[in-house]
N, C-alpha and C positions, 0 to 999 in steps of 0.2 A: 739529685736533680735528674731531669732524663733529657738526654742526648738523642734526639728523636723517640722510635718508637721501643729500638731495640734493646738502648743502653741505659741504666740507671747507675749514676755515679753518685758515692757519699764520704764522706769518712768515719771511722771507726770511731763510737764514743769511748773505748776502753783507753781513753789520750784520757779522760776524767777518771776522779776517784767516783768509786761506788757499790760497795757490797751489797749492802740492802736497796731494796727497792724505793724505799723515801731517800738515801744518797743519788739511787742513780737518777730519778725522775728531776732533782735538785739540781744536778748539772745540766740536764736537757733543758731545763727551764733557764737557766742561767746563761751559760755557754751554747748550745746547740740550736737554741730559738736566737740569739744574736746573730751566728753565722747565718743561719737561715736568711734571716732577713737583708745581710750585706751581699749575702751572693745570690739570693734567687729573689728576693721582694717577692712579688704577688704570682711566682711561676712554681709547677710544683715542687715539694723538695721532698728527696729520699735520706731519710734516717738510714745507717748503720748503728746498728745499736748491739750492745757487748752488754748482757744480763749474768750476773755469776747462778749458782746454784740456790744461792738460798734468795734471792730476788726473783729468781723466777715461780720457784717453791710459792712465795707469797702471790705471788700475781694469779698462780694456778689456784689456787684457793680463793683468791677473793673477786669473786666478779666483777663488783663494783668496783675496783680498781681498774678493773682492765677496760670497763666502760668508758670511766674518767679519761684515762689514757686515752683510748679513739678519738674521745669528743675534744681534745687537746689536740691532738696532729689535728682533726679534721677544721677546727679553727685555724687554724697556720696553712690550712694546702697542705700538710708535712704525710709523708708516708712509710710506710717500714716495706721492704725487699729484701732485707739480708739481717741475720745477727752472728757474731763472732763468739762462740761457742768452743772457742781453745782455752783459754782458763776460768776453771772451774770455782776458785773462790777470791779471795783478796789478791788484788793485779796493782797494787800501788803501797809504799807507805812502810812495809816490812820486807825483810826477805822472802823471795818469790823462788829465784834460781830455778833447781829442779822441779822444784812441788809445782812448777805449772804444768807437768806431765799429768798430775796426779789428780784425780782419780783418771789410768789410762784404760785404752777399747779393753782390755782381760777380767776388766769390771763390769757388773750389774749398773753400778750407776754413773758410769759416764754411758752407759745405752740411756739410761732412763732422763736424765737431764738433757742429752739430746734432742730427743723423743718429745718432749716437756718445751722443747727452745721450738722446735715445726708445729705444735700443735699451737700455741701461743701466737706464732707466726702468720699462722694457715687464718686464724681467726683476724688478725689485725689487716693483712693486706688487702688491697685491692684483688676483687675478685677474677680468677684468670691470670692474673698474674705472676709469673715465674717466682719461684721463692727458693733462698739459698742458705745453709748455716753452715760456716764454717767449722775445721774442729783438728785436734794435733796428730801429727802423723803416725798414729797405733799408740805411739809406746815413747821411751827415751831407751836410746842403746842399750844404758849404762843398767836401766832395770832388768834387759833379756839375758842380763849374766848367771852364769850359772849354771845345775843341773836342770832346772824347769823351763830352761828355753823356748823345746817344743809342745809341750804344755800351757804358756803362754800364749804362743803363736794360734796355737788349737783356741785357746780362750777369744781373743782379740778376732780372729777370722770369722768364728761363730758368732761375734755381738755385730760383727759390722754388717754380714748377711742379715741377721735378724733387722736392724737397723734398716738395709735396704729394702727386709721384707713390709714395714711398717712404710718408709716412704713409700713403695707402691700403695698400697693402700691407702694413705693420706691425699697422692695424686688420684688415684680414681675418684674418691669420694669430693673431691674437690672443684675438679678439670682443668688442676693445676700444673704447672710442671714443679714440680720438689726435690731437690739435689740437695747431700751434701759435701763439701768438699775438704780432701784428705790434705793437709799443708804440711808438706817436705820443708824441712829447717835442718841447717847443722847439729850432727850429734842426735838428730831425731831418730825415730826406728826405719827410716829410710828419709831419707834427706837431700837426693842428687834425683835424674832425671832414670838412669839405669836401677835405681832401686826402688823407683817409684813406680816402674814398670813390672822391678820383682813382684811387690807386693801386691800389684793388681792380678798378675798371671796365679800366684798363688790362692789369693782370693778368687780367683773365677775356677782352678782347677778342681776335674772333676766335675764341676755343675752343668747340670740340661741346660738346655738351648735356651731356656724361659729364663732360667736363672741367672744363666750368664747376660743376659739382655737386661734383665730387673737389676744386678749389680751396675752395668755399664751405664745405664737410664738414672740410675737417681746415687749413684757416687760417682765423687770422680774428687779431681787436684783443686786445692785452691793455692791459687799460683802467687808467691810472696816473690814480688820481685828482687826483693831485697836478699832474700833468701839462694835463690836461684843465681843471682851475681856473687855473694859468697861462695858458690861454688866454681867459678870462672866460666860456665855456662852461657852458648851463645841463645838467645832469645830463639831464632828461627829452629837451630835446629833441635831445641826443646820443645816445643811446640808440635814440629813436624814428626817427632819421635810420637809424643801424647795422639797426634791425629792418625798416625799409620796402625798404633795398638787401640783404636777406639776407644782413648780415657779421653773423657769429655774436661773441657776448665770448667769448675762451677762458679769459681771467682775470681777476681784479680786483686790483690794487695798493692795500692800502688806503694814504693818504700823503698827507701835507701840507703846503702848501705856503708860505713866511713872505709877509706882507703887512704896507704899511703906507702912510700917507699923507708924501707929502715935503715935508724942511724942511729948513732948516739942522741940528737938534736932531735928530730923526730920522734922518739921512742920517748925519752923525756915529756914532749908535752904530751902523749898519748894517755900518759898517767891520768891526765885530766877528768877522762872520760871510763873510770873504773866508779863503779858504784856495790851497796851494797844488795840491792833490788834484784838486778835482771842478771841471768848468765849472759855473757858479752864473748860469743866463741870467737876463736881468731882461723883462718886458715891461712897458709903462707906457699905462695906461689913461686916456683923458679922454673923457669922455661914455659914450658906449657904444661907442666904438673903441680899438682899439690904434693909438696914435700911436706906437709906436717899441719895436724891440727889439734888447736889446744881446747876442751870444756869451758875457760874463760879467760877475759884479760889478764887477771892478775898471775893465771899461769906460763902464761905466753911472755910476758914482761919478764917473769924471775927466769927463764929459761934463755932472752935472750942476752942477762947478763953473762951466762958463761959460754954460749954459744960461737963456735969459729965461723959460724954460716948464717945469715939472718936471711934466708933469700930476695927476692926483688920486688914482691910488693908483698905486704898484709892485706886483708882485709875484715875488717871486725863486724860481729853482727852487733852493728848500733844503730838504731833506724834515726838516721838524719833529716832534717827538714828538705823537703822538696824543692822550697824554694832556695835555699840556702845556698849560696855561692859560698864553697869552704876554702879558707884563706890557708896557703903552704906551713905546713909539709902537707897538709889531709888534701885528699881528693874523696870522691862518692861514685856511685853508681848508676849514675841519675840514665847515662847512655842504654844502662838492659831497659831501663823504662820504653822512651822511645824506641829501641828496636822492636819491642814487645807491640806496641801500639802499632808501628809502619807494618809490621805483619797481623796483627789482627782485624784491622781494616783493609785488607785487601779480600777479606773473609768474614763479612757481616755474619750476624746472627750464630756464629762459633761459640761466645762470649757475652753473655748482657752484664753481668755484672761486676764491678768496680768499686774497690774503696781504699781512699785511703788511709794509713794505719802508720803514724805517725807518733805509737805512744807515750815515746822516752821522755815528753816534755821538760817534767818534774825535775830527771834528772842531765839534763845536756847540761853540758859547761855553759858559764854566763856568754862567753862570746860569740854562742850560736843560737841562745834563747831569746825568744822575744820578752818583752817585759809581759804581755797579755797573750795568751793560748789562744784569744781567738781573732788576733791581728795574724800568728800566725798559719791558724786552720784558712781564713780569707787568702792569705797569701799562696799556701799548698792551693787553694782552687783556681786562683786565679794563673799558676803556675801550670797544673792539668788540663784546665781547660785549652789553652793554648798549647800544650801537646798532643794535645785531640784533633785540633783543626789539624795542627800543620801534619798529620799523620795524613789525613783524609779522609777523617771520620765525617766530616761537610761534607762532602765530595761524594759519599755513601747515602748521606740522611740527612735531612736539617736539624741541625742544632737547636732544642726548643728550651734556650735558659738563657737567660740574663745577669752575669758574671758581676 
């Protein structure tokens, strides 16, 4: 939905299963036109839409598909601004863990299903209108081991200029603006606010004045809130770091992320929330450092049975509902959100885009899941929205949606 002129807020539909194209089009018809209608009625509404590889593959090929699809949002008001373009194939159902790295930027075709996700894009939105795809940050760690490190990095560097060189080209031919945005996550190939800045310096060094402008113009961070509070990261002065080296946000992930303090009691029901789906990193904080960080829960759990030290809070990458007031021991990170928000309306137009990414549905424990995904998608918006105001995002622009 859009928040005046500037801002288009949505949620992520990769909260639905959907490989192929008749799964994903199946939940938007199901789930996504239901929310639609509870939280905007007759006002417009923006899609976030999450296409794997081979759903897009199909949609690229068949035009009448892609027709259908228009004439489907354009009945509803509904519109597309953004897709989430970080997992490449099956995102529900099996184990995912690492393989959502995979295929990483040192490949041919994570450039080309990119590529594939803006062109597809470029054709559905409204014309003029800013357009954004999300996508993983380069690589995972745990792949640049080894002797081929720099060989790697040479690989990954070259697809993403190329990539940049392709979004220029896509905005001229358009008169669009085209970003996409690089999201830092624990354990990713840069993951905190200092190695997100590495990898932009590295990525620009050496390039002309044109070039460095063309990378700066159409890449940049998409900002996972949830991600960025796993690091104990304060909003502003992440932020103000990204605006002083001119990395633009291309997105915002609104998302949350579980917290608590360790004990025998605590640690215990933590267990709850292990699956065998998603990597669940832990980072563990004592003082104002990170003492230790584990690849997943069930690592972090077997470690702190023999552990003399558990430090003073966790925090697990588990993205929790927005709405959701988490009952003792858990706490969340619901706070990086707002801070994020109170500083980015003091600064219109830094930011248009917004979604939330709420995927773990499937798997949250029973005492935080709704019985319906889309009692709960309603509730995350009605939750944002009223974070928007009280930030001052009103106070900026009128608010043009009906909650």
């Amino acid at each position: 939905m859009r928040l005046g002129t500037e801002i288009d807020l949505a949620y992520c539909t990769n909260i639905h299963r959907g490989d192929t194209w008749e799964e994903t089009f199946a939940g938007l018809a199901r789930y996504t036109d239901e929310v639609r209608r509870r939280v905007a009625g007759d006002q417009p509404y923006g899609i976030g839409l999450r296409l794997s590889a081979r759903a897009a593959a199909t949609l690229t090929a068949d035009r009448s598909l892609r027709d259908d699809f228009r004439r489907w949002m354009d009945e509803r008001n509904a519109y597309l601004f953004t897709i989430n373009g970080f997992p490449y194939g099956t995102f529900h159902g099996s184990r995912v863990k690492e393989q959502v790295y995979a295929p990483d930027w040192t490949t041919p075709e994570r450039l080309s299903y990119t590529e594939r996700l803006f062109t597809l894009l470029d054709e559905w939105a409204e014309p003029g209108r800013a357009i954004s795809v999300s996508t993983l940050p380069g690589s995972f760690k745990e792949f640049f081991s080894g002797g081929t490190e720099e060989e790697s990095w040479s690989a990954m560097l070259g697809q993403a200029r190329a990539c940049a060189d392709f979004l220029a080209r896509l905005g001229e031919s358009s008169g669009r603006d085209v970003h996409l945005g690089f999201e830092p996550e624990p354990l990713g190939l840069f993951e905190n606010t200092p190695e997100t800045v590495a990898f932009f310096e590295r990525l620009t060094e050496g390039a002309t004045a044109a070039g460095r402008e063309r990378c700066l113009r159409h890449l940049g961070v998409n900002y996972d809130t949830c991600h960025f509070a796993l690091q104990f990261e304060d909003p502003q002065e992440a932020l103000g770091t990204f605006r002083r080296e001119g990395i633009r946000i291309s997105k915002v992930h609104l998302s949350s992320a579980l917290g608590l303090t360790p004990g025998p009691d605590s640690l215990e029901e933590l267990r709850a929330f292990q699956d065998d789906v998603y990597l669940h990193q832990v980072l563990v904080r004592k003082g104002d450092a990170v003492v230790r960080r584990f690849r997943d829960l069930p690592d972090a759990l077997a470690w702190a049975e023999t552990a003399e030290e558990l430090g003073e809070e966790w925090r697990v990458h588990f993205h929790v509902p927005l709405h959701a007031d988490l009952a003792e021991p858990f706490s969340d990170t619901r706070e990086h959100i707002t801070g994020l928000l109170r500083h980015l309306a003091e600064e219109p137009g830094w930011c248009g885009h917004f979604e939330m990414e709420t995927y773990t549905w499937e798997v949250l424990p029973e005492a935080i899941r709704s019985r319906d995904v889309v009692d709960q998608l309603v509730a995350e918006y009605d939750w944002c929205l009223r974070k928007f105001a009280e930030a001052g995002f009103n106070r900026k622009r009128k608010m043009e949606t009906s909650p």
